[in-house]
Every structure is written in C-alpha cells, then in structure tokens.
C-alpha positions, -999 to 999 in steps of 0.1 A, spaced: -55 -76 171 -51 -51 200 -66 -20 190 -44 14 201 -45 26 232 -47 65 220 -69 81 193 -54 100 162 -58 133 172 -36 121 208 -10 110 192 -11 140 166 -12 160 204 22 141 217 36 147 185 32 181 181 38 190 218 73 167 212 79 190 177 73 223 201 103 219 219 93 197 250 119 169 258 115 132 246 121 117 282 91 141 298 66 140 267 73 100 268 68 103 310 37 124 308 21 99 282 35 65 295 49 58 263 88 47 254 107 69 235 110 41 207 75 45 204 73 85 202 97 81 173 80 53 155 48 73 159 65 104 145 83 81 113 52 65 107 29 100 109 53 117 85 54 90 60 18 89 55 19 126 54 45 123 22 23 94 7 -9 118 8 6 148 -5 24 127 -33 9 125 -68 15 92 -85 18 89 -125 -9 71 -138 2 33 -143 20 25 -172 -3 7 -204 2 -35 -198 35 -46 -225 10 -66 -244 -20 -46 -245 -11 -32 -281 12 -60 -296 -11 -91 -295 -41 -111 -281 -48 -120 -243 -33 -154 -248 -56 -166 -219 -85 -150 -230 -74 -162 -264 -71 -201 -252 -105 -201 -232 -126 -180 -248 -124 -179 -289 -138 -198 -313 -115 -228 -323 -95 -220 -352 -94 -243 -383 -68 -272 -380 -64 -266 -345 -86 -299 -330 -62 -327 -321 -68 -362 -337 -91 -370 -310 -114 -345 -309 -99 -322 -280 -88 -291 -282 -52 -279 -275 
C-alpha cells in the first residue's frame, strides 16, 4: 500500500490554513491536492478528533456470564457426568 504523500502535521497545516479563511480552490492549488480530498481530509481529521475525546461505557457483562455454565468450556473441559457415556464408550 502507497504510503501518504504528506506527514500529519501537513495536512493538520492545509487544514487549518483552509479553516483560517483561505479559499478551497487556492489552498487545494498551493498543495496540488483536489478539493475532494481537502474535504475528506478535513471529515476524516474531525472524526477521529470526536472518537478521542469520546468516553465509551465500559462493555456490558456477557448474557450468560451469571445464568449458567460456558457450554463449550463445559463440553470440552469437565469431568464426564454420571450416565452421560453413550453405549459405546464415547462421550456425547
């Protein structure tokens, strides 16, 4: 994959000259960039903005953590209960 052709702090640079008032079509001449790109740039640096100053609730317990076993845990790991071996021998 094609690494980006400007560092972080450039694009932070035409962003923020963009955001002082300078018009899309010179910013986007100056840099040699299309003006799709300044605005993907500018979506893509706000959103991870939100994202890092969002808190997130911690995750919510797992549905079965307090109402039964870990059925797979359960099926490869315990002991086999009484009555549960099949006529020939296997358990199932």
């Amino acid at each position: 994959m094609k690494g980006s052709r400007f560092s972080e702090e450039q694009i932070i640079g035409v962003l923020r000259e963009h955001e002082a008032g300078a018009k899309t079509e010179e910013v986007c001449r100056r840099h040699g960039i299309s003006s799709a790109t300044l605005y993907l740039e500018s979506v893509f640096v706000e959103h991870a903005y939100q994202m890092r100053n969002r808190s997130f609730p911690a995750p919510p317990e797992a549905p079965w953590a307090e109402t039964g076993p870990n059925l797979a845990g359960e099926a490869v790991w315990s002991k086999p209960r009484a009555g549960s071996e099949s006529e020939n021998g296997n358990r199932g």
